[in-house]
DOTORDREN-668192 format. One line per field, with one value per atom (N, C-alpha, C, O, CB): residue in three letters; x, y, z. Coordinates in pm, whole numbers. Glycine has a CB too. Layout:
# DOTORDREN-668192
type: [ala/...]
x: [X/...]
y: [Y/...]
z: [Z/...]
END
This chain:
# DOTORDREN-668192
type: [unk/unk/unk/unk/unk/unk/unk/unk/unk/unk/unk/unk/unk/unk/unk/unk/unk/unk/unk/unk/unk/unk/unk/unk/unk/unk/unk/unk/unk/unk/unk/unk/unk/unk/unk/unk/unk/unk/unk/unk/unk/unk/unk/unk/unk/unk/unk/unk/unk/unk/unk/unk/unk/unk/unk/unk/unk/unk/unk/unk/unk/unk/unk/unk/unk/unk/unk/unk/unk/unk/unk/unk/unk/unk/unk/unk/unk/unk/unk/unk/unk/unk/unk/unk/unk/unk/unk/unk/unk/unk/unk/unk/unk/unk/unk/unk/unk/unk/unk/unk/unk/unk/unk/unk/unk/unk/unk/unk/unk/unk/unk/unk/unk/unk/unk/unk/unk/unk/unk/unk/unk/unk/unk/unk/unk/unk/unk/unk/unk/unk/unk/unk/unk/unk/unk/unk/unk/unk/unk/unk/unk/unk/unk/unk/unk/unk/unk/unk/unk/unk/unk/unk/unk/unk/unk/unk/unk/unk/unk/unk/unk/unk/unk/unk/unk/unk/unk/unk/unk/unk/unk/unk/unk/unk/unk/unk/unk/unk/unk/unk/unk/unk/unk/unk/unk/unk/unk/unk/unk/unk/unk/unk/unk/unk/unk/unk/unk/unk/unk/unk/unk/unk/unk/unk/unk/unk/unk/unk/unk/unk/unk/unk/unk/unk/unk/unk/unk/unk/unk/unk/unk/unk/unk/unk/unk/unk/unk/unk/unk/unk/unk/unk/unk/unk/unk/unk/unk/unk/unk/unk/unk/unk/unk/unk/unk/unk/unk/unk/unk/unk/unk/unk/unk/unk/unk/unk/unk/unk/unk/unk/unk/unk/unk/unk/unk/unk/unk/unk/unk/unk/unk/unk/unk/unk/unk/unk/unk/unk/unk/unk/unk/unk/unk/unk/unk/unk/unk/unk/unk/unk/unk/unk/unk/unk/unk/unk/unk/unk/unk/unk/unk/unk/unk/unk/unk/unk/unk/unk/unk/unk/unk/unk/unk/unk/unk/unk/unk/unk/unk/unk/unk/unk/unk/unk/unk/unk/unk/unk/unk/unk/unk/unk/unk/unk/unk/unk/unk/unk/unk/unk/unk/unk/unk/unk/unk/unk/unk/unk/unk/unk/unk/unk/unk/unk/unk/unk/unk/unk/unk/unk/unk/unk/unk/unk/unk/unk/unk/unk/unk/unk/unk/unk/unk/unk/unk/unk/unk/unk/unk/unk/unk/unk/unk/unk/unk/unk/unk/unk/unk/unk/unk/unk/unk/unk/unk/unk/unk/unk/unk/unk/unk/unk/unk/unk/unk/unk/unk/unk/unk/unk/unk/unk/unk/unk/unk/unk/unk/unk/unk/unk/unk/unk/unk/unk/unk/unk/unk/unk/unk/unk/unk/unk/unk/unk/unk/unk/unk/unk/unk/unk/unk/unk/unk/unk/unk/unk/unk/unk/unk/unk/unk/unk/unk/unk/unk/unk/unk/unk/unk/unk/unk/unk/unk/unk/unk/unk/unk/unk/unk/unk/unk/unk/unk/unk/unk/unk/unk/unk/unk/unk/unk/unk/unk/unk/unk/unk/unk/unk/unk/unk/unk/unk/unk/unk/unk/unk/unk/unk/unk/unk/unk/unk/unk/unk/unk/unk/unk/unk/unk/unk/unk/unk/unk/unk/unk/unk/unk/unk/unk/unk/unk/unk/unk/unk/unk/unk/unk/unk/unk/unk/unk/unk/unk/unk/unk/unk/unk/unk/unk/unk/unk/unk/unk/unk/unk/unk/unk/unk/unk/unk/unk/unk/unk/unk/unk/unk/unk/unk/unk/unk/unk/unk/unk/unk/unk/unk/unk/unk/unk/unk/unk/unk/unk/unk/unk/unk/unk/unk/unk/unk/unk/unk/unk/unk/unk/unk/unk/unk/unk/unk/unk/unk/unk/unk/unk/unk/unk/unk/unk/unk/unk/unk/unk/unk/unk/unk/unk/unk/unk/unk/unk/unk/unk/unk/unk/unk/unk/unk/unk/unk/unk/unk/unk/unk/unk/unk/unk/unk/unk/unk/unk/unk/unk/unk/unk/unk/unk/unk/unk/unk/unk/unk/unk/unk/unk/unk/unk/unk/unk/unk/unk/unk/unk/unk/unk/unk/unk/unk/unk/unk/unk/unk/unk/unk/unk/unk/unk/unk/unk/unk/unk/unk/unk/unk/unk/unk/unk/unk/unk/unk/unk/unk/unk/unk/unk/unk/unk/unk/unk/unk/unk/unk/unk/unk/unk/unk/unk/unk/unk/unk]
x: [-5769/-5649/-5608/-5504/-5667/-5717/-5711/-5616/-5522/-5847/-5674/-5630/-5445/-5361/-5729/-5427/-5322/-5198/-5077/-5363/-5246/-5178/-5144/-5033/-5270/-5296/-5239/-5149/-5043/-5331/-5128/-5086/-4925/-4832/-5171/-4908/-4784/-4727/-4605/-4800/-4846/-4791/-4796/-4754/-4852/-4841/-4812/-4683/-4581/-4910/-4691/-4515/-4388/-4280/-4464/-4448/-4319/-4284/-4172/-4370/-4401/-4366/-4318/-4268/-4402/-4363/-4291/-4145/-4055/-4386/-4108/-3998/-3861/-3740/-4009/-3990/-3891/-3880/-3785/-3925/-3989/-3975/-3885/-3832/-4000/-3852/-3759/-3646/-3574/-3768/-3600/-3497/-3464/-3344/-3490/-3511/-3538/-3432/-3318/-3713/-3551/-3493/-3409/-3387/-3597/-3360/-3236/-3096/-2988/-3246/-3138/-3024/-3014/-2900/-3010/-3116/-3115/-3079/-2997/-3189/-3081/-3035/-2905/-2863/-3117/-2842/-2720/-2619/-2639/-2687/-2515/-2467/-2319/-2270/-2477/-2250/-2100/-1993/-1997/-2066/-1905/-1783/-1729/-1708/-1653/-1695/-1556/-1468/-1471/-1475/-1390/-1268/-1169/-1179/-1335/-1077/-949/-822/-777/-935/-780/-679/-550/-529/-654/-457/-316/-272/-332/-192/-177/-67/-11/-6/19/69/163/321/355/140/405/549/606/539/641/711/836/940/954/851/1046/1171/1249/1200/1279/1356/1390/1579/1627/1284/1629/1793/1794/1717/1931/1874/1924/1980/1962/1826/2044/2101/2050/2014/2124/2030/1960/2018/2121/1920/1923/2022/1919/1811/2030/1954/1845/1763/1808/1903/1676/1595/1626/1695/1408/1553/1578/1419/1350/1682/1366/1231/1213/1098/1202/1253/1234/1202/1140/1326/1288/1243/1155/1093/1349/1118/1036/918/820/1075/919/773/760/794/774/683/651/549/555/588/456/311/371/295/168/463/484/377/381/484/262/175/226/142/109/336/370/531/600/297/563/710/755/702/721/885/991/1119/1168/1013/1175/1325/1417/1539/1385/1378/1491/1435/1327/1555/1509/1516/1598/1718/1523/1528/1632/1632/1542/1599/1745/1802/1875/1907/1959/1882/1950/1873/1940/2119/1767/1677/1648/1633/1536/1641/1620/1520/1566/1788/1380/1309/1353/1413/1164/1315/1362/1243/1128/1308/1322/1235/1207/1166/1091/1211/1215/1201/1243/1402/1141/1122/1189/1270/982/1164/1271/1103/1115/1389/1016/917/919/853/793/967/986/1045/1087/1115/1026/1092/1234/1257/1021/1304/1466/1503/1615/1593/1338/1359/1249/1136/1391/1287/1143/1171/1280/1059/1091/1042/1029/971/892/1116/1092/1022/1053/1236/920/862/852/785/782/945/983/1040/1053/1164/1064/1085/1238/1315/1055/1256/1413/1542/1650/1417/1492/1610/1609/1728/1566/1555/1585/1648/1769/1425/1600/1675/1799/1863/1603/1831/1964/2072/2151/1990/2121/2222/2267/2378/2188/2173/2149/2202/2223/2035/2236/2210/2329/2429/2178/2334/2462/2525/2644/2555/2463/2478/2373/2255/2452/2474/2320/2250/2299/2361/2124/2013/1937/1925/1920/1874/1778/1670/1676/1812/1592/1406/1310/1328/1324/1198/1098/998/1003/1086/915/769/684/666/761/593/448/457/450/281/478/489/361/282/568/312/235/210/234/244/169/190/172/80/117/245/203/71/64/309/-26/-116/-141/-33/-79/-246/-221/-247/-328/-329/-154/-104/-234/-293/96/-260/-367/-335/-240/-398/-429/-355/-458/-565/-391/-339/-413/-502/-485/-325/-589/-692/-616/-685/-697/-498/-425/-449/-441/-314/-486/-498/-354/-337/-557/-252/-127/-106/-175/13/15/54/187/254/43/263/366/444/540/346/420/449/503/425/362/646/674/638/675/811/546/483/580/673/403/593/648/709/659/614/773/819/777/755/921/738/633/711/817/566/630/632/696/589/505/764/822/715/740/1047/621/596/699/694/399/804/916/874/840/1120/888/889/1007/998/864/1116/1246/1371/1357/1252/1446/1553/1700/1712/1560/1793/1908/2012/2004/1875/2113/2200/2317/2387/2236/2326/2373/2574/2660/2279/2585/2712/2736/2626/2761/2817/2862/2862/2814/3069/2913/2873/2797/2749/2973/2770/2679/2752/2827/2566/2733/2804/2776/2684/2732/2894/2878/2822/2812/2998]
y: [2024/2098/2086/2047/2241/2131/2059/1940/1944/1995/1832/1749/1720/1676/1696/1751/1770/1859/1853/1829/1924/2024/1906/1861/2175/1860/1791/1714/1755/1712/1626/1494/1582/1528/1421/1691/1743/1762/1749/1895/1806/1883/1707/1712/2057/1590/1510/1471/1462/1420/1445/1351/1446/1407/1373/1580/1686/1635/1596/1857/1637/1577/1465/1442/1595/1390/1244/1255/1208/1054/1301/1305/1397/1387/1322/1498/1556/1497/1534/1692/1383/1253/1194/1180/1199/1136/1080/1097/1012/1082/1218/1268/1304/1325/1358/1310/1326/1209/1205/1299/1111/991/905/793/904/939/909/950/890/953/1093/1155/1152/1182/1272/1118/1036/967/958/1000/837/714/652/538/668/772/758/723/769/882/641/613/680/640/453/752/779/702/662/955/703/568/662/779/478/582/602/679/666/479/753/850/820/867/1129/710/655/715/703/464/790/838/743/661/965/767/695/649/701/801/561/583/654/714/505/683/773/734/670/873/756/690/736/808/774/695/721/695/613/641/820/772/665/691/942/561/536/507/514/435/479/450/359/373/579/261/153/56/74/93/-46/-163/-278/-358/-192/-322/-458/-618/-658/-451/-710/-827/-921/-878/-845/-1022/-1138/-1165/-1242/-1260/-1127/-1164/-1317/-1393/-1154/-1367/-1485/-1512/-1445/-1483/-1621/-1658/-1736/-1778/-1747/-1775/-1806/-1700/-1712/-1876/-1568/-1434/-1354/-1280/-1341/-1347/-1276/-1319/-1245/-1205/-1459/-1508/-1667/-1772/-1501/-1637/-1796/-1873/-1995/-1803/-1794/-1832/-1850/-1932/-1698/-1816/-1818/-1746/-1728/-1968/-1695/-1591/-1458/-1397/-1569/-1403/-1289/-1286/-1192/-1135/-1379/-1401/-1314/-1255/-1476/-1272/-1187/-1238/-1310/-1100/-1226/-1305/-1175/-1195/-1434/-1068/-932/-840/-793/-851/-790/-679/-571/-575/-712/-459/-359/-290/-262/-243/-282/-303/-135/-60/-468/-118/27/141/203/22/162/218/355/362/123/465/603/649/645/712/692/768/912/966/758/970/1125/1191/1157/1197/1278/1377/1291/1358/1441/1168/1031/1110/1222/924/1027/1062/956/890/1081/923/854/719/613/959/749/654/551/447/732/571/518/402/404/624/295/123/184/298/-54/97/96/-41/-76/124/-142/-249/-261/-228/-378/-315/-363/-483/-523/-236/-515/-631/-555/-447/-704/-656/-566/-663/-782/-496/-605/-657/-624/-532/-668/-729/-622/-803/-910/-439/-776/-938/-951/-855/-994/-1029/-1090/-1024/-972/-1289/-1044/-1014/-903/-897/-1023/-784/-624/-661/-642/-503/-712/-698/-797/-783/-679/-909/-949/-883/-881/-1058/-811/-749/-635/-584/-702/-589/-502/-532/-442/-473/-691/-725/-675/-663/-868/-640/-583/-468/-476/-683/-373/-237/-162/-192/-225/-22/64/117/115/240/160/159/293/337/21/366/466/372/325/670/375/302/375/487/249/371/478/392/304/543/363/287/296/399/199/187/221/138/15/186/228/128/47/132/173/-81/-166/-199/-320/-233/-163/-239/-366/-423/-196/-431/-573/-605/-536/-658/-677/-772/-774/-808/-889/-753/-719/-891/-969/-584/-910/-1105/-1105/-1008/-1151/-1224/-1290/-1318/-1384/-1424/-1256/-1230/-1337/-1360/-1033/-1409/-1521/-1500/-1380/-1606/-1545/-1539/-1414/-1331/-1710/-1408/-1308/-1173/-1083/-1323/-1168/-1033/-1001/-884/-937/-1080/-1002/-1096/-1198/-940/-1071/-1174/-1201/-1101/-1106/-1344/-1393/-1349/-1275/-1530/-1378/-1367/-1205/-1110/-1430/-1195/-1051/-1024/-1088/-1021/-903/-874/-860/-787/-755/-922/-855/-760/-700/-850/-691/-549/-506/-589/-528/-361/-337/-358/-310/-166/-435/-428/-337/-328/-406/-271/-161/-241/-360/-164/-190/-252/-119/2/-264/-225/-92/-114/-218/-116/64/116/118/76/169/181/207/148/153/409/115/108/170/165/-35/219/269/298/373/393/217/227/328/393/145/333/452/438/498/466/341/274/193/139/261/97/-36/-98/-200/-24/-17/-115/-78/35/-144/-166/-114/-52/-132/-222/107/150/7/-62/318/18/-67/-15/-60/-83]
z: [-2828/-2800/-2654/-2603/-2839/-2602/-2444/-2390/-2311/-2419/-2462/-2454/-2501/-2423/-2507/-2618/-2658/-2548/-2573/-2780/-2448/-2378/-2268/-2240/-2331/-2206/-2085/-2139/-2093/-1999/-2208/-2259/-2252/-2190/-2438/-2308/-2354/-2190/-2174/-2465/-2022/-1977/-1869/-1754/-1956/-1918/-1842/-1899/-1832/-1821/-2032/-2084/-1998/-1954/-2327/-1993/-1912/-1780/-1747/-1877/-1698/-1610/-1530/-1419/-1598/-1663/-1582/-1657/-1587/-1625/-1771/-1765/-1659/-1644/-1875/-1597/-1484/-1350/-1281/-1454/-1288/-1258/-1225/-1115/-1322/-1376/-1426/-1409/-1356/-1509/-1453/-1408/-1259/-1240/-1475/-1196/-1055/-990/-942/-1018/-1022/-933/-1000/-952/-875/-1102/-1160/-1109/-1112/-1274/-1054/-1016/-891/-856/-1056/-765/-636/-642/-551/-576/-736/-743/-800/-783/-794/-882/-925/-801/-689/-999/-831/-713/-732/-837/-678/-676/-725/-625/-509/-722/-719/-667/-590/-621/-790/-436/-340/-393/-516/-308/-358/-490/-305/-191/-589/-380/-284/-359/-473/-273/-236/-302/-303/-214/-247/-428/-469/-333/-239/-546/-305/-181/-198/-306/-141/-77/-108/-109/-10/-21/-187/-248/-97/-24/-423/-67/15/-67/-157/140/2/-54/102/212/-114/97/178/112/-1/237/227/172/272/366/174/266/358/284/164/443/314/301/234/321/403/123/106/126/71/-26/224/303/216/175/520/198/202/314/399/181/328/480/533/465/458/696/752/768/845/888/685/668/805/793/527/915/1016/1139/1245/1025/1062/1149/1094/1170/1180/913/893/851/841/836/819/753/808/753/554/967/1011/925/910/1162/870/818/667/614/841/580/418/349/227/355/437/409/354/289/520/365/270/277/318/319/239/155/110/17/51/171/126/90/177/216/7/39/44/51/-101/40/74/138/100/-46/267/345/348/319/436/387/385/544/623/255/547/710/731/639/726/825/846/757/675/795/768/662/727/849/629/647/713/577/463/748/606/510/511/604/533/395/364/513/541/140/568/664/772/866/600/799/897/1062/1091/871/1141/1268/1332/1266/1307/1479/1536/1560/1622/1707/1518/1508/1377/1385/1514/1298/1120/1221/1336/958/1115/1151/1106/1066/1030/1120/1052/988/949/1177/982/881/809/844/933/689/633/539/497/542/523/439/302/290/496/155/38/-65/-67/-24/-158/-236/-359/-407/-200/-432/-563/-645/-584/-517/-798/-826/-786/-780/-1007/-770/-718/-815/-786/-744/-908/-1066/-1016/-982/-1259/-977/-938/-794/-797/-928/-658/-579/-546/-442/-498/-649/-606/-637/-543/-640/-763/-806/-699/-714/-938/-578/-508/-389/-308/-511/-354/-228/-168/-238/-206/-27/17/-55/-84/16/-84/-136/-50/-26/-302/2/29/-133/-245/143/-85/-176/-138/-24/-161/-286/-227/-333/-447/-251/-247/-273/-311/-263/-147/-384/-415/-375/-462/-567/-303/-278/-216/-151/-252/-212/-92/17/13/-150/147/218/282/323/304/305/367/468/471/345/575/717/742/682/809/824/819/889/990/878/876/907/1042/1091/864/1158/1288/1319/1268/1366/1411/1462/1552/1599/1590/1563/1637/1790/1832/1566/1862/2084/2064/2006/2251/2171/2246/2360/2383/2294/2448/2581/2662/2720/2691/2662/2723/2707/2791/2695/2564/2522/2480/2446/2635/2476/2380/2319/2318/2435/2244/2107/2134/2157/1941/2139/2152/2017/2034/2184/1918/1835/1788/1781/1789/1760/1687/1552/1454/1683/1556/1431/1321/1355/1441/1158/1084/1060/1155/1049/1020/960/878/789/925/846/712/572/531/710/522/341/246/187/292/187/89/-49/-65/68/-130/-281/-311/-293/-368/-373/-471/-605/-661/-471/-669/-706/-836/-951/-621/-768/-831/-685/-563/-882/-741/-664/-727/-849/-630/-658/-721/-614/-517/-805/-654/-566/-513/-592/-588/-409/-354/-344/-409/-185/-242/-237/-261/-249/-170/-300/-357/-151/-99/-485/-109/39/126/124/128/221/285/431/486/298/509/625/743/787/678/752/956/1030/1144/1066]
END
């Protein structure tokens, strides 16, 4: 009977063990939160791939120009680069626009021995969302 007890009061224990370092060892995932949407309104132009994409590294073919986010500071860009499929932003082009998306920052450019960068950085990215147009033109 003896015997029967230890045996019962060893299987206990290694199963609490067990459980032990199961639950040390469990690993739990990163918890990244969503982006966060912006609303924006501005103008949509065909961008100038000579001014916005020297590298063809992140191709835009539409910008939105004169751009004010909801609650906007005088720090917000007033251009961006838009990324969305073409069939949504050509019907758009030269209309102001209100935008729903995430905005992206661009890519920090490579400083030469100098320590600065010749090169003008991109304008940030819009991934849109929704687009919907506001005016048939765009204000001067």
């Amino acid at each position: 009977m003896k015997g029967t007890w230890l045996a019962m009061i060893a299987v206990a224990a290694g199963s609490i063990a067990c459980n032990r370092g199961a639950a040390q060892t469990k690993e739990t995932a990163a918890v990244v939160p969503p982006a966060a949407e912006v609303t924006i309104v501005g103008c949509v132009a065909p961008s100038e791939p000579a001014v916005t994409n020297t590298t063809n590294a992140t191709a835009t073919n539409y910008m939105l120009t004169n751009a004010t986010a909801n609650g906007a500071d005088a720090k917000q860009p007033s251009t961006y680069r838009l990324d969305a499929n073409d069939a949504m932003l050509d019907p758009e082009a030269g209309h102001q626009v209100e935008i729903v998306a995430v905005v992206e920052e661009p890519d920090e450019r490579a400083t030469g021995t100098s320590g600065t960068s010749t090169d003008k950085a991109p304008a940030p990215k819009l991934k849109v969302h929704t687009i919907r147009m506001v005016t048939a033109l765009c204000p001067k």
